[in-house]
C-alpha positions as a Python dict, from the first residue, in 0.01 Angstrom:
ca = {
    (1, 'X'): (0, 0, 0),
    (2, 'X'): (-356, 25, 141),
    (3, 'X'): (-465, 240, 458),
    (4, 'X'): (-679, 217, 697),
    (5, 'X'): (-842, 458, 944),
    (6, 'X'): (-1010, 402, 1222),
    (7, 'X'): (-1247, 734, 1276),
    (8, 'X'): (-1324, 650, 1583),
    (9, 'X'): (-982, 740, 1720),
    (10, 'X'): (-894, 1040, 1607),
    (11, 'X'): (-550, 1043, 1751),
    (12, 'X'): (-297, 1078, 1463),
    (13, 'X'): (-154, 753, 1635),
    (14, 'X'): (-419, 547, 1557),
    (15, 'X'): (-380, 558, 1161),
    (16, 'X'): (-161, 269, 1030),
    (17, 'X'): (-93, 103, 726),
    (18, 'X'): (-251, -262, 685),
    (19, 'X'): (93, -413, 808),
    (20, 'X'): (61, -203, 1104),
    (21, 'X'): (377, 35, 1023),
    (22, 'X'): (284, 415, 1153),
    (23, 'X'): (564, 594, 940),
    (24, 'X'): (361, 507, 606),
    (25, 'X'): (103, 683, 751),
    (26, 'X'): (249, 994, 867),
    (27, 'X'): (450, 1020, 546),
    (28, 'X'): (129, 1061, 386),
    (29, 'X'): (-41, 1321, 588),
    (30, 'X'): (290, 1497, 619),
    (31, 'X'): (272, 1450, 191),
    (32, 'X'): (-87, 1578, 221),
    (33, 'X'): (12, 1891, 443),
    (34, 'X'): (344, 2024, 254),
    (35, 'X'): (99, 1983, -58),
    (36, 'X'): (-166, 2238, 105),
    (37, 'X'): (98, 2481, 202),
    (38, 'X'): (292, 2494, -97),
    (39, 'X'): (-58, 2582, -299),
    (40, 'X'): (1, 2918, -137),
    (41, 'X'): (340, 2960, 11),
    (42, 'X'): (715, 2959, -171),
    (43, 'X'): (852, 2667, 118),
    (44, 'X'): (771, 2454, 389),
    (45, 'X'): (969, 2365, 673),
    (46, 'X'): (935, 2041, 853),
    (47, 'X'): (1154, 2051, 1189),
    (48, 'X'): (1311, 1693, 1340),
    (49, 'X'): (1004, 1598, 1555),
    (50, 'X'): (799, 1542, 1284),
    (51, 'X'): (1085, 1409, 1030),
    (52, 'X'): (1194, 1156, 1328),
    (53, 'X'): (803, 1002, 1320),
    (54, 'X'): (908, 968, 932),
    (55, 'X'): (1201, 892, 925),
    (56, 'X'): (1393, 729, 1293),
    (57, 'X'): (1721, 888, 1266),
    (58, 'X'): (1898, 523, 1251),
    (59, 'X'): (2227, 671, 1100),
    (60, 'X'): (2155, 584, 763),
    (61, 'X'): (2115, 863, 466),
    (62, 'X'): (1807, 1012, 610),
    (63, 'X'): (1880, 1330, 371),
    (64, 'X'): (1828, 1067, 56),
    (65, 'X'): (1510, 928, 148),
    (66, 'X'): (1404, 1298, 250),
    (67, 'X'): (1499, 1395, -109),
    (68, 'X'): (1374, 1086, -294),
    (69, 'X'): (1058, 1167, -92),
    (70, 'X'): (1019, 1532, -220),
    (71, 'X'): (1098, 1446, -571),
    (72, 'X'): (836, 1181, -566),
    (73, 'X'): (576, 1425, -478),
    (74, 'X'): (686, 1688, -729),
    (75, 'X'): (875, 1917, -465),
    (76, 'X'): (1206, 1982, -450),
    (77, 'X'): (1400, 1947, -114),
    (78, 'X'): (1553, 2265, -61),
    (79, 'X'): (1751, 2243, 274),
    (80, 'X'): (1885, 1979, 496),
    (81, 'X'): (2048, 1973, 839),
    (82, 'X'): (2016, 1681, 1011),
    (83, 'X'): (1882, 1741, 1368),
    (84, 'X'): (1683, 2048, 1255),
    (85, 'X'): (1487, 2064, 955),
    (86, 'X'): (1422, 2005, 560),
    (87, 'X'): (1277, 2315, 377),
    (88, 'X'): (1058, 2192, 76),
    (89, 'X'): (953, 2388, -232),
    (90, 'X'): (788, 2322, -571),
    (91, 'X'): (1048, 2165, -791),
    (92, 'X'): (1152, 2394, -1099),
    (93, 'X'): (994, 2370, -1410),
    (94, 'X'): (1235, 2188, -1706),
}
């Protein structure tokens, strides 16, 4: 998928995918921001505002995509509740 940003507007808002779809975007700068924290912290906890931009709580297996998300980016996803948060860490070594 390509991106585009606009630096212009510097509103979070304004950075969209080429089809115009604003969860692709924030799932990468939320991917870029668990990756800076977990450089020097154990966890990172993402509470629902920010997992609703993500992922719209439509009802269907939010935790999967959540998890399928982590493992993607080499984290683990440590805890769920739906409505509060998901706690990411690094994923154990095999």
């Amino acid at each position: 998928m390509d991106w585009e940003y606009t630096p212009t507007y510097p509103n979070i808002r304004e950075l969209t995918d080429t089809d115009g779809h604003r969860s692709g975007a924030f799932m990468k700068i939320l991917a870029n921001r668990i990756a800076k924290e977990l450089k020097t912290a154990n966890h990172y906890a993402v509470y629902e505002p920010e997992l609703t931009r993500v992922w719209p709580d439509d009802g269907n297996a939010r935790e999967a995509k959540v998890a399928l998300f982590a493992k993607r980016n080499g984290w683990r996803l440590r805890f769920y509740k739906d409505g509060f948060c998901a706690i990411f860490d690094k994923a154990p070594s095999s």
